[in-house]
Steps between C-alpha positions, in 0.01 A plus 500: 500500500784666580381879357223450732764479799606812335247665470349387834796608712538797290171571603555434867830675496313849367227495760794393753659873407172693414404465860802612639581795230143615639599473840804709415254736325249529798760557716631775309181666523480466863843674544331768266249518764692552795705716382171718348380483863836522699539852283055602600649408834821700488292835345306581830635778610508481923606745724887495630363300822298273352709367255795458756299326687429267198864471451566413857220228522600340185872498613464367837712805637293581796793722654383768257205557628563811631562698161111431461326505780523734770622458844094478699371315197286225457371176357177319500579115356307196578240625787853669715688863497845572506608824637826654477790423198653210758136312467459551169875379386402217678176460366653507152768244596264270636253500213724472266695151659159402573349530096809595295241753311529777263298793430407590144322856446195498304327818543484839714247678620461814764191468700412716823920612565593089428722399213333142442700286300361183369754256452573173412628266806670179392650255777515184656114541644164305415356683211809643340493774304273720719355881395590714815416826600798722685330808598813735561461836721770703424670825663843685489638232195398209753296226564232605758293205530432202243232270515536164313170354421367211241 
């Protein structure tokens, strides 16, 4: 009787750590994963403006809104416009207390004189992850207009 104990708990004991090693495993392969897409990501190329203003809305450093967008710009988000770098700073600083997102590039395309990224937007809102589309005008290095639709 007591080899089937053994045997029994042996048993139990290898599907306790089979489970887990796969878990391990699995996770591995997810890391794989992101990192495979975090690099797709990272190989867009975007122009100078467009990926600063990436870097500012994923750093929460709406001060720096000026090295991308120019001074008469502006910003169509969630049915209002912002006009001027002072509205759109604080359109940026607003949006991002209010869903703490980031922006994650997926793919660029010119159309009609817009730059229209598609991009992944991740946040504290319903239906996070969203596809967006930022349709960027673009003039003298600088942000002309963008338009942030879903």
């Amino acid at each position: 009787m007591g080899g089937r104990r053994r045997r029994a708990y042996s048993v139990r004991r290898s599907c306790e750590h089979g489970p887990r090693s796969f878990r391990r495993d699995r996770g591995h392969s997810e890391e794989m994963r992101n990192a495979e897409r975090k690099k797709r990501t990272m190989s867009i190329q975007l122009p100078d403006p467009i990926e600063r203003y990436v870097q500012i809305a994923n750093s929460g450093t709406p001060e720096a809104a000026t090295e991308c967008f120019a001074p008469d710009a502006t910003v169509y988000d969630e049915g209002r416009t912002y006009e001027g770098v002072a509205a759109i700073e604080n359109w940026m600083a607003a949006t991002k207390k209010k869903y703490g997102h980031t922006v994650a590039p997926l793919e660029l395309a010119e159309r009609g004189g817009q730059n229209i990224l598609k991009a992944r937007l991740t946040g504290s809102f319903p239906g996070s992850p969203i596809t967006v589309n930022f349709s960027f005008v673009l003039a003298d290095g600088k942000i002309r207009s963008l338009e942030i639709r879903s």
